[in-house]
C-alpha positions as CSV (number, residue, x, y, z in Angstrom):
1,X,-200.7,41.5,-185.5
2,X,-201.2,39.9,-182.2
3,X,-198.6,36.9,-182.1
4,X,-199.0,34.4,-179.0
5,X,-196.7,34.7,-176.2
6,X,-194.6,31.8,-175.9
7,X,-195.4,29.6,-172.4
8,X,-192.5,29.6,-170.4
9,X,-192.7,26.1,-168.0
10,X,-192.1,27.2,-164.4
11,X,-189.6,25.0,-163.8
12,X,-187.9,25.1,-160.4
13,X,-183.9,25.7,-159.8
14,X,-182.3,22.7,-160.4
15,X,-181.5,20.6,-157.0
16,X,-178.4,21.2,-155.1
17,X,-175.7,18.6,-155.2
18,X,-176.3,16.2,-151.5
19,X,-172.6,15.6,-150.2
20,X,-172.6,13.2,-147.6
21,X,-173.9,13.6,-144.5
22,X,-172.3,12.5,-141.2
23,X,-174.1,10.6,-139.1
24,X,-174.2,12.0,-135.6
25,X,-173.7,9.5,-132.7
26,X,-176.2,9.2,-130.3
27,X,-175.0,9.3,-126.7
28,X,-174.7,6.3,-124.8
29,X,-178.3,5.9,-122.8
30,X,-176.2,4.4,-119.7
31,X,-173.2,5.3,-118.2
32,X,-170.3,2.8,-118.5
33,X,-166.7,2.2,-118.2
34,X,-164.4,2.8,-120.9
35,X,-162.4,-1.0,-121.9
36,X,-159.4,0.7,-122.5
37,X,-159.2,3.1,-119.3
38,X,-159.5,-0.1,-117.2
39,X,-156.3,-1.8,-119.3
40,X,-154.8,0.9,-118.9
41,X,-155.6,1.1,-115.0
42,X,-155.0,-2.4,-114.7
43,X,-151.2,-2.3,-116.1
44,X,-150.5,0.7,-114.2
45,X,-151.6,-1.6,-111.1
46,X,-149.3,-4.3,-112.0
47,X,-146.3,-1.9,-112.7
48,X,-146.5,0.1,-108.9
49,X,-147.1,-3.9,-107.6
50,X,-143.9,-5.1,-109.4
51,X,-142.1,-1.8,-109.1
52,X,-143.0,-1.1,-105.4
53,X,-139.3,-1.3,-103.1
54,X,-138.6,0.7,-100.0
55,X,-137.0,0.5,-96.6
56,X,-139.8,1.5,-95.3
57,X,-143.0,0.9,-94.7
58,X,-144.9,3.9,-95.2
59,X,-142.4,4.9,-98.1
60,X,-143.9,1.7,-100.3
61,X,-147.3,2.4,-98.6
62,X,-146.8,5.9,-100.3
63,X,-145.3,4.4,-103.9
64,X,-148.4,2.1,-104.1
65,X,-150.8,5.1,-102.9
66,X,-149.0,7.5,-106.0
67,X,-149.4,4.7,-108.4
68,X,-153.2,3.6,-107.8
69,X,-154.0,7.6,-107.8
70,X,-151.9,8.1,-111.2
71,X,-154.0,4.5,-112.7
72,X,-157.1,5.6,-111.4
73,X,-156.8,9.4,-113.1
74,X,-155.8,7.6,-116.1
75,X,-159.2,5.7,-116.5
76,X,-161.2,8.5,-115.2
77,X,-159.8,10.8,-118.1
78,X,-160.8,8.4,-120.8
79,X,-164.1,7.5,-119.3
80,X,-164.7,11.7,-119.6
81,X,-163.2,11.9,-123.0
82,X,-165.7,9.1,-123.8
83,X,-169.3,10.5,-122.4
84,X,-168.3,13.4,-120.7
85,X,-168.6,14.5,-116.8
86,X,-172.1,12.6,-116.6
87,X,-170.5,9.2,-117.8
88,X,-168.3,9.1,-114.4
89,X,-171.3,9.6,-111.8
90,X,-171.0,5.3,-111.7
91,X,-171.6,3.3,-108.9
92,X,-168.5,1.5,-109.9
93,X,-166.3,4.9,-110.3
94,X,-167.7,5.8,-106.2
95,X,-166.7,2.5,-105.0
96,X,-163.3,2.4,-106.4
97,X,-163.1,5.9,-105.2
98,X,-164.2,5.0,-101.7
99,X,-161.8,2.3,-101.5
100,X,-158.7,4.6,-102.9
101,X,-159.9,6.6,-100.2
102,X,-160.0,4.2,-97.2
103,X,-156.8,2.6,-97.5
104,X,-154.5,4.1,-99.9
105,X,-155.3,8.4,-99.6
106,X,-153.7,9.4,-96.4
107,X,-150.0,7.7,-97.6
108,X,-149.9,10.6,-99.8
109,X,-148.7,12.3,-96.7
110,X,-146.1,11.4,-94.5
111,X,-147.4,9.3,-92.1
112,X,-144.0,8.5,-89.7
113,X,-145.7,6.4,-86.9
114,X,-146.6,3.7,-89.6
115,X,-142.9,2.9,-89.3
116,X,-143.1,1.9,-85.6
117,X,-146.4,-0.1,-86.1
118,X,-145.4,-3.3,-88.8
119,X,-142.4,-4.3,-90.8
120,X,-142.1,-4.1,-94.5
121,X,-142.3,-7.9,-95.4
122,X,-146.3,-7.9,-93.8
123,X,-146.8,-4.0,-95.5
124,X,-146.2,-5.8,-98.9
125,X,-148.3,-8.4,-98.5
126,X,-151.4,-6.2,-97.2
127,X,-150.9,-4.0,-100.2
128,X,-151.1,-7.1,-102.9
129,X,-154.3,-7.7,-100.6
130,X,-155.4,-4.1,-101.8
131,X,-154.3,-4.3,-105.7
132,X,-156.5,-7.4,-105.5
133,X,-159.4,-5.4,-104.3
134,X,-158.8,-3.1,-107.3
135,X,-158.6,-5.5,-109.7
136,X,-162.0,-7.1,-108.8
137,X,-163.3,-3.8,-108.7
138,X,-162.1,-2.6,-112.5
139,X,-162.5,-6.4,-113.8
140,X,-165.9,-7.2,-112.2
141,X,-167.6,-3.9,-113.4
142,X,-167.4,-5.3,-117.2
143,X,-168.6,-8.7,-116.2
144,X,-172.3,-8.4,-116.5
145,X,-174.1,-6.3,-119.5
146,X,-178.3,-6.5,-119.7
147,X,-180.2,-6.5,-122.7
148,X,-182.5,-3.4,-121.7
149,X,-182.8,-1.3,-118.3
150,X,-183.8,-3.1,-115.4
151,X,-186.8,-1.6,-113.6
152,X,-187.7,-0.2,-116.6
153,X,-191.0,0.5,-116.4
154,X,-191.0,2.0,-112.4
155,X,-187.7,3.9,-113.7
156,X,-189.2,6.0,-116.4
157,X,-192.7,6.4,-115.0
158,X,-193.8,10.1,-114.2
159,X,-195.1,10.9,-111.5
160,X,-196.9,14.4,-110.1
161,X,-194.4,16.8,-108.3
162,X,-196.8,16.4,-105.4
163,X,-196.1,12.7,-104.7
164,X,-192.4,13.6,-104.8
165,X,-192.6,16.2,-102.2
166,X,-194.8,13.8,-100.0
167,X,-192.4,11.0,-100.1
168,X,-189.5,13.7,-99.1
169,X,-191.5,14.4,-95.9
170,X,-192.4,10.8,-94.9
171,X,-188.7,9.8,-95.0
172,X,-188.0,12.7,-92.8
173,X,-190.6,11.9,-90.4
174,X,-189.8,8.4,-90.6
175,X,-186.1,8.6,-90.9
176,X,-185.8,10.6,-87.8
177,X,-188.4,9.0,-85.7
178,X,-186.6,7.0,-83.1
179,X,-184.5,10.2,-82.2
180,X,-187.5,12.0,-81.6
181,X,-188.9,9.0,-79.6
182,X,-186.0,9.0,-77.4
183,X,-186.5,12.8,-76.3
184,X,-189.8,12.6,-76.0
185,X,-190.7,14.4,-79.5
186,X,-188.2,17.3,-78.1
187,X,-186.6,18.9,-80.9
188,X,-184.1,21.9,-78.9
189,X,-183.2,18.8,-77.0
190,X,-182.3,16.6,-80.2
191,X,-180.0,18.6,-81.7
192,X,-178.3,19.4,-78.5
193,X,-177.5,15.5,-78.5
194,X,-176.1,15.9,-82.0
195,X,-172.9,17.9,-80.7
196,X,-172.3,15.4,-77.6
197,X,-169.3,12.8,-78.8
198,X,-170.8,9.4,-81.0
199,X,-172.0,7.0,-79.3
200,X,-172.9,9.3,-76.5
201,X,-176.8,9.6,-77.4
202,X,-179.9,8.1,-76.0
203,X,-180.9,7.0,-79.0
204,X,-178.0,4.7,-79.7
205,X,-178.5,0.9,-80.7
206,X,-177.4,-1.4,-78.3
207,X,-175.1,-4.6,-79.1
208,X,-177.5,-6.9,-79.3
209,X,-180.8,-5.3,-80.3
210,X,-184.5,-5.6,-79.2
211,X,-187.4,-4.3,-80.4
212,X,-186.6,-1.0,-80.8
213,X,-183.7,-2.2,-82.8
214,X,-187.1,-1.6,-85.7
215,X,-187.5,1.6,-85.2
216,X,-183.8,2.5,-85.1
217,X,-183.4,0.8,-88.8
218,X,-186.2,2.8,-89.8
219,X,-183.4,6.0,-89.2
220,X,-182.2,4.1,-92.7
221,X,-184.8,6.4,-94.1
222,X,-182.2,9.6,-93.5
223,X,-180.2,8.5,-96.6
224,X,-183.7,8.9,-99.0
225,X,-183.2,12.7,-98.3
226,X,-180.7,14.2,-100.2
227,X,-181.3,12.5,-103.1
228,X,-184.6,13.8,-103.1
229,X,-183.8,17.3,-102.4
230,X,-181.3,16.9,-105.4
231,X,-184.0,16.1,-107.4
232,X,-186.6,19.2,-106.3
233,X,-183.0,21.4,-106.3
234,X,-182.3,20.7,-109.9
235,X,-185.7,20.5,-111.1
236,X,-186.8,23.7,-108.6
237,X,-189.2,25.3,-111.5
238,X,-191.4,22.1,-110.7
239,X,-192.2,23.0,-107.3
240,X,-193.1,26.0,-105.4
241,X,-190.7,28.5,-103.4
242,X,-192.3,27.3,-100.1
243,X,-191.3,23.9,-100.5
244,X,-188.4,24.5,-102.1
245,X,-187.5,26.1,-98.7
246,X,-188.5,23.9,-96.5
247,X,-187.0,21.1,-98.2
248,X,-183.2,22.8,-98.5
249,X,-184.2,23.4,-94.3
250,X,-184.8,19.7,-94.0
251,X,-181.5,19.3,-96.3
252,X,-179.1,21.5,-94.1
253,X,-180.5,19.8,-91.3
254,X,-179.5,16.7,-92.0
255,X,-176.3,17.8,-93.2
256,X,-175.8,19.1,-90.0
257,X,-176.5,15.6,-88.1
258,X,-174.4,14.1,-90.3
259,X,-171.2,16.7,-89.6
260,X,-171.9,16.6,-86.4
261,X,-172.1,12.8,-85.9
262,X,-168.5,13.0,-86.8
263,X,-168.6,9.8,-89.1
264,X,-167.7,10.7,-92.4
265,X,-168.9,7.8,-94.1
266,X,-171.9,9.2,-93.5
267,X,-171.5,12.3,-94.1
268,X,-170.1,11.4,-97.7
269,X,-172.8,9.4,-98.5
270,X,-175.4,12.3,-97.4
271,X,-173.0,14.0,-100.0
272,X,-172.4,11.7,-102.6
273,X,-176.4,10.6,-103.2
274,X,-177.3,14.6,-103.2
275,X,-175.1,15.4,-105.8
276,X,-175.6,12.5,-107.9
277,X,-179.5,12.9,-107.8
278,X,-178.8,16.8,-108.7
279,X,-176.4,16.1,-111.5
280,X,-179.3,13.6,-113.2
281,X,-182.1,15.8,-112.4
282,X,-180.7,18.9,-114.1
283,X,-180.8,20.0,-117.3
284,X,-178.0,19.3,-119.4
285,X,-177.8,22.8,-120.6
286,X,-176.9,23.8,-116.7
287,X,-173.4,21.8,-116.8
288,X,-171.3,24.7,-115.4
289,X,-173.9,24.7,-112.0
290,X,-172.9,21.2,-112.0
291,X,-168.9,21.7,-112.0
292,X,-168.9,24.4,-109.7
293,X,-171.2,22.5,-107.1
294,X,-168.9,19.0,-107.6
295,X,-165.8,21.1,-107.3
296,X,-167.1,22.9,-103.9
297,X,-169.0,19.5,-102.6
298,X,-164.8,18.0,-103.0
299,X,-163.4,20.7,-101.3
300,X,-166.3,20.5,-98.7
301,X,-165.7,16.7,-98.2
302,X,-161.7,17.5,-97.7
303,X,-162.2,20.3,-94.9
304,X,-164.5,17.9,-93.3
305,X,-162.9,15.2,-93.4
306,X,-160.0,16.8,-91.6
307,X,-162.2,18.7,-88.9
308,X,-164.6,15.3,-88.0
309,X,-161.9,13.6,-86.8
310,X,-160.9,16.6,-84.6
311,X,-164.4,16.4,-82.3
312,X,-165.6,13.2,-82.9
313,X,-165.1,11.6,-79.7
314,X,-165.3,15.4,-78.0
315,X,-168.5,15.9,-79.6
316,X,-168.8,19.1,-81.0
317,X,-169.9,21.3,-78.6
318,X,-166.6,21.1,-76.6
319,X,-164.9,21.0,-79.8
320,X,-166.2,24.8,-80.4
321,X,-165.5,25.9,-76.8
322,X,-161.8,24.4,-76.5
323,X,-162.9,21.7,-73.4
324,X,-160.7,19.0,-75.5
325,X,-157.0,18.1,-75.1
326,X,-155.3,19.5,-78.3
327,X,-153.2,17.6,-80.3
328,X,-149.7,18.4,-80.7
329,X,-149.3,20.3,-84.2
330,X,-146.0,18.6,-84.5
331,X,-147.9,15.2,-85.1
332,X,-150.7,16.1,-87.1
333,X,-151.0,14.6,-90.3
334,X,-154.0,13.1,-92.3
335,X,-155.9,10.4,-90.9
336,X,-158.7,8.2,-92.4
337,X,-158.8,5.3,-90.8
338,X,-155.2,3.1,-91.1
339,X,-157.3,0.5,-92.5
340,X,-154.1,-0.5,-94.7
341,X,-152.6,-0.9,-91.1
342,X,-155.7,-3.1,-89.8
343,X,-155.3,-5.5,-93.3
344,X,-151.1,-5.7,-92.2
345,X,-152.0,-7.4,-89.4
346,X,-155.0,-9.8,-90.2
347,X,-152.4,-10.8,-92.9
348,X,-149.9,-11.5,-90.4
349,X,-152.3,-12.9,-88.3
350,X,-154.3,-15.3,-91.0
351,X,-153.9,-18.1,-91.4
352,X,-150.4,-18.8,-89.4
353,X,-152.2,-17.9,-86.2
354,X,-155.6,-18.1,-86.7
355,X,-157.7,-20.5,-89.4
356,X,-159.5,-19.0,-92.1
357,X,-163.3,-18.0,-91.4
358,X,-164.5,-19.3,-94.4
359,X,-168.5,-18.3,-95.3
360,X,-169.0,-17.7,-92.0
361,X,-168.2,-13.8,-93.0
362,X,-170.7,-13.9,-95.7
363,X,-173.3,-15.4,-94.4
364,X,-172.8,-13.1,-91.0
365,X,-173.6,-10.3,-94.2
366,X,-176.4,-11.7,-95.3
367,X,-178.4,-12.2,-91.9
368,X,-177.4,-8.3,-90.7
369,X,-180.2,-7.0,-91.5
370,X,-182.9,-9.3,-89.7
371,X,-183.6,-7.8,-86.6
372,X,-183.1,-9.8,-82.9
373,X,-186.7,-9.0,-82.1
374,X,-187.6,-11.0,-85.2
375,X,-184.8,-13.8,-84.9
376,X,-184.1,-14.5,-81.4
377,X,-181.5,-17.1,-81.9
378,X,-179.3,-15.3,-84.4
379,X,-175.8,-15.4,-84.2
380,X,-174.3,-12.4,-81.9
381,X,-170.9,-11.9,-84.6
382,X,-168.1,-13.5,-85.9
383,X,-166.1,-16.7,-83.8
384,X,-163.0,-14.8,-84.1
385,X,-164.0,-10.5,-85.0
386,X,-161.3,-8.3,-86.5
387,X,-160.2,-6.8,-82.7
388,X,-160.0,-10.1,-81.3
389,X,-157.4,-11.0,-84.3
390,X,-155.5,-7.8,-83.8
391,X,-155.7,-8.3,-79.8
392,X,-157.7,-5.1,-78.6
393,X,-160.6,-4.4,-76.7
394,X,-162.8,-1.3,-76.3
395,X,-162.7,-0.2,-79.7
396,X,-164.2,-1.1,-83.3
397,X,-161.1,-1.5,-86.0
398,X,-162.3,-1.1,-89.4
399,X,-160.2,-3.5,-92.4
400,X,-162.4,-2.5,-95.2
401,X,-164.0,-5.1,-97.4
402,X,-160.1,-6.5,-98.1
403,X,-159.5,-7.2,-95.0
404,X,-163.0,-9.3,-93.6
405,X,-162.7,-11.0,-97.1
406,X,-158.8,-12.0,-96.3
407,X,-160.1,-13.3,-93.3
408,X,-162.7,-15.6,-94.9
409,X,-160.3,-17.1,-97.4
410,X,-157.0,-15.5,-98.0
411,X,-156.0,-13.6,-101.4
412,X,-158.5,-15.9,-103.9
413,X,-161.3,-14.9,-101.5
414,X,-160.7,-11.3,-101.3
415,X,-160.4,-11.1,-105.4
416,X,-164.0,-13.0,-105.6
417,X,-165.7,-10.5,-103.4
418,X,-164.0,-7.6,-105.2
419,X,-165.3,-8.9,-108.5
420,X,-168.6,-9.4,-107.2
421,X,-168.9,-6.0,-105.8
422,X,-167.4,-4.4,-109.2
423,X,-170.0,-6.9,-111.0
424,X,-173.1,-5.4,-109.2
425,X,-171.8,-1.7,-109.3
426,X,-171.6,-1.7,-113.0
427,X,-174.7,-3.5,-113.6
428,X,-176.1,-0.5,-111.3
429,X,-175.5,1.5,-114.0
430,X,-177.4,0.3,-116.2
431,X,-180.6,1.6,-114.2
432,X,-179.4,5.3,-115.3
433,X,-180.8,6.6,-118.7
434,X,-182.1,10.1,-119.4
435,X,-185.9,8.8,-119.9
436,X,-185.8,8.3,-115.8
437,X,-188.5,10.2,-113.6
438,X,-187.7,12.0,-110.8
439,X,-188.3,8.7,-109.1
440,X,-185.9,6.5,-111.0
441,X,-182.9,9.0,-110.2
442,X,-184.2,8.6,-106.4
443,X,-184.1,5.0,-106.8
444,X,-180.8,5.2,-108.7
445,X,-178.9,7.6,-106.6
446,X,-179.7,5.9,-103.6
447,X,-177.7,2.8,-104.5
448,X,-174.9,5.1,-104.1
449,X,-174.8,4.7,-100.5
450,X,-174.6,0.9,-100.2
451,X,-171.8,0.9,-103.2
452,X,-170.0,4.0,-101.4
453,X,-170.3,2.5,-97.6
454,X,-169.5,-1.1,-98.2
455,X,-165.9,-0.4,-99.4
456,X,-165.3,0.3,-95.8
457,X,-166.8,-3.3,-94.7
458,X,-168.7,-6.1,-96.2
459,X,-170.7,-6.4,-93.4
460,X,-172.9,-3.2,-93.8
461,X,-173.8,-4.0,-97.3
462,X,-176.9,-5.8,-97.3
463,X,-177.8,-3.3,-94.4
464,X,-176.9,-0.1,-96.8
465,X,-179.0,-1.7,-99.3
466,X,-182.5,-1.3,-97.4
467,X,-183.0,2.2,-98.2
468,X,-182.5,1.5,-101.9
469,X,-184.8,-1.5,-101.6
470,X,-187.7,0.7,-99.8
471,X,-187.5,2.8,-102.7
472,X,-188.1,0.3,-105.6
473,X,-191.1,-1.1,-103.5
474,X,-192.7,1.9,-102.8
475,X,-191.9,3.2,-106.2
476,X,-193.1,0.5,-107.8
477,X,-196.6,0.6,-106.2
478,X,-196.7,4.4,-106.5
479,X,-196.2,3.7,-110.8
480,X,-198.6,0.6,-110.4
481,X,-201.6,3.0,-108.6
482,X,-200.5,6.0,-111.0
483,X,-201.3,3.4,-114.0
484,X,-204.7,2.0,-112.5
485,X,-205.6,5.5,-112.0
486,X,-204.7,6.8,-115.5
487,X,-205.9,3.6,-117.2
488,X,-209.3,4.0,-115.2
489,X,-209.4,7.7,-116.2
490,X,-209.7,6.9,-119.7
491,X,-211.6,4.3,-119.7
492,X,-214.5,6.7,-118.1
493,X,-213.4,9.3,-121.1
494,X,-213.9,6.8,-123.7
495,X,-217.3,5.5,-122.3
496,X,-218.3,8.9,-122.1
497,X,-217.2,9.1,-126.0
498,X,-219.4,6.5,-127.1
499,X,-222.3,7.3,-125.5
500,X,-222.4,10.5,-126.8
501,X,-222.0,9.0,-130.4
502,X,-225.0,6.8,-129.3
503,X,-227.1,9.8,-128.1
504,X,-230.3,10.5,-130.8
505,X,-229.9,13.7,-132.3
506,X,-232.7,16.4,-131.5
507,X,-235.1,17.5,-134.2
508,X,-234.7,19.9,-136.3
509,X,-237.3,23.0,-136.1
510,X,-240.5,23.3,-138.5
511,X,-239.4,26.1,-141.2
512,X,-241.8,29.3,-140.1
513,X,-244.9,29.0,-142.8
514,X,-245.6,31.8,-145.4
């Protein structure tokens, strides 16, 4: 007999047990300050201020330089342990680096002629005047925190590689335009100026300015390029191996002028925009190129820094064939710029000596920019400038942003303008975000500069700014035409869609008769 099979049901294993899942945390979008790293700056600050007691002057010059560098590293290390080696390419981090750099750095080595040049009493004063200018710096960067990303949409618009490669080679016309102007569209002869000593070229601005005081601010274009050779670096499978050539040619080039011009502000901010461009243009998964290029970019900046100030009032050219008067080797040491020296003797100077300027310091920032030909009736400097505090002629002393804020107001003026410049660095951050284009990490790198250069005085500020302004503008009519174009684009495709719908359909044929 035939019995029926009994129906298994197909049923399927039974589910495994769900444990609970940890939710991963999405990186922060911007780059910001740890709260903690700056408390922890902040006391160690206040510590090397209360702790701070020497003999000498460069010995609590050097205590105050030790502690800032050991507060500084702290809040670096926790801003890394929080977002890694992107989260501390900040405006905020550069500035405060800039400023460790221009008035604190070169007490880490013995600097013995600082003795001879101001007492203790004024040396402790001068270096409450830079704790100040820290604290602004590490409060003000925490001060102001937008909803969403400014500049959104012009940030995060793409753009064709093409347009990126055309705006390289405009700035490079433009930015170098009134040097090739001033030799007569020479080239041979232009670099040949390059290694004369500063100052020394034809193409110099004068005092006062005229009319081609325009074209010379139009050199402001000069600082567009490394970030955009960053960007075609990093992103090089974007672009062809031609361009890619040229543009690391127009790169070195401009490295080159800026070596040779034996400034090293500008020189570090050619620096400082490439690499921070490069670093947000490439791909996370290329982190070790970025180490190894940071790493040899610092040691770069050191060697330079050292050999600048060897030629730059030689010029280069009699630098490399010995026609210079050597310096002693028994009184080299490292030199920036004795700006901590410069901010002694305003403080010594201001206000027993001399009244406070008051706003006549800002507002002689705010009108910098507008050029003479423009304005003829504007203001030719301050009533009292820095060399005519500290008694000198024939030379340009630089007091960093401290110092021409001391002058203005004393200590409550210097710590408002050091909040408002770490106020507007961190709210730079806040343009940075991985959805940026190519052009938003142009337009954010380039603030680099102004942050970077205004340490070293508040008057260049709304100068260094120009370049970063061009930018947005242009940028934002280059994403404007982009979005006409695309939005005019489809509506022809769409037009075309309906009218095809629209269209009668052709008869079909007769079936062939039998």
């Amino acid at each position: 007999m035939n019995f029926p099979r009994p129906r298994h049901r197909n049923t399927a294993p039974p589910p495994r047990p769900i444990g609970t899942v940890q939710a991963v945390p999405e990186a922060d979008e911007h780059p910001h300050p740890d709260s903690n790293g700056t408390f922890a700056a902040l006391v160690g600050l206040a510590l090397t201020a209360l702790l701070a007691n020497s003999s000498l002057p460069s010995s609590l010059a050097r205590f105050s330089s030790i502690g800032a560098l050991i507060s500084i590293g702290i809040s670096v290390a926790m801003d890394m342990r929080r977002g890694g080696l992107r989260n501390l390419i900040r405006a905020d981090l550069m500035a405060i680096f800039a400023f460790y750099f221009l008035t604190l750095f070169e007490f880490l080595f013995p600097q013995p002629h600082f003795d001879e040049l101001i007492d203790v009493r004024t040396t402790h004063q001068a270096l409450l005047c830079v704790d100040l200018g820290f604290l602004g710096l590490f409060l003000g960067r925490h001060l102001i925190h937008p909803r969403k990303q400014p500049f959104a949409h012009t940030l995060t618009y793409e753009i064709p590689a093409g347009w990126i490669v055309f705006i390289f080679w405009a700035c490079f016309f433009i930015g170098y335009l009134h040097m090739l102007v001033a030799v007569n569209f020479n080239v041979v002869e232009m670099v040949g100026f390059f290694m004369d000593p500063r100052f020394s070229q034809p193409w110099q601005r004068g005092r006062l300015g005229d009319w081609k005081a325009l074209l010379v601010e139009l050199g402001l274009f000069i600082y567009l390029i490394p970030p955009l050779a960053g960007i075609m670096i990093a992103r090089r499978h974007r672009y062809g191996t031609f361009s890619l050539a040229l543009a690391c040619g127009a790169l070195l080039f401009t490295f080159f002028y800026g070596f040779t011009s034996g400034t090293r502000n500008i020189f570090a901010s050619y620096l400082v925009t490439f690499l921070i461009a490069y670093s947000f243009a490439l791909p996370f998964a290329r982190k070790k190129e970025l180490l190894i290029l940071c790493i040899g970019s610092g040691l770069f900046m050191i060697f330079a820094t050292y050999y600048m100030l060897q030629f730059r009032n030689v010029g280069f050219r009699n630098y490399l064939q010995g026609g210079y008067v050597q310096e002693d080797p028994a009184e080299r040491t490292m030199f920036v710029d004795y700006n901590l020296y410069a901010i002694c003797r305003l403080v010594d100077v201001f206000p027993h000596k001399r009244d406070y300027l008051g706003f006549e310091i800002p507002y002689q920032a705010l009108i910098r920019p507008i050029p003479r030909a423009i304005w003829a009736g504007k203001p030719e400097g301050l009533s009292s400038s820095i060399e005519d505090a500290l008694g000198v002629e024939g030379v340009t002393i630089s007091a960093s942003f401290v110092g021409e804020a001391y002058m203005s107001g004393g200590m409550v003026v210097t710590l408002i303008i050091a909040l408002c410049f770490g106020a507007l660095t961190g709210w730079w951050s806040f343009l940075a975000s991985p959805k940026n284009s190519e052009l938003g990490i142009l337009i954010y790198a380039s603030g680099f500069f102004a942050a970077v250069i205004s340490m070293r005085s508040l008057f260049v500020f709304t100068t260094a700014l120009l370049p970063t302004v061009a930018a947005l503008v242009i940028g934002t009519y280059a994403v404007r035409l982009l979005a006409k174009q695309a939005g005019q684009l489809l509506s022809r495709a769409a037009l075309r869609n309906a009218q095809a719908r629209r269209l009668p359909m052709p008869p079909r044929p007769a079936p062939p008769r039998k």
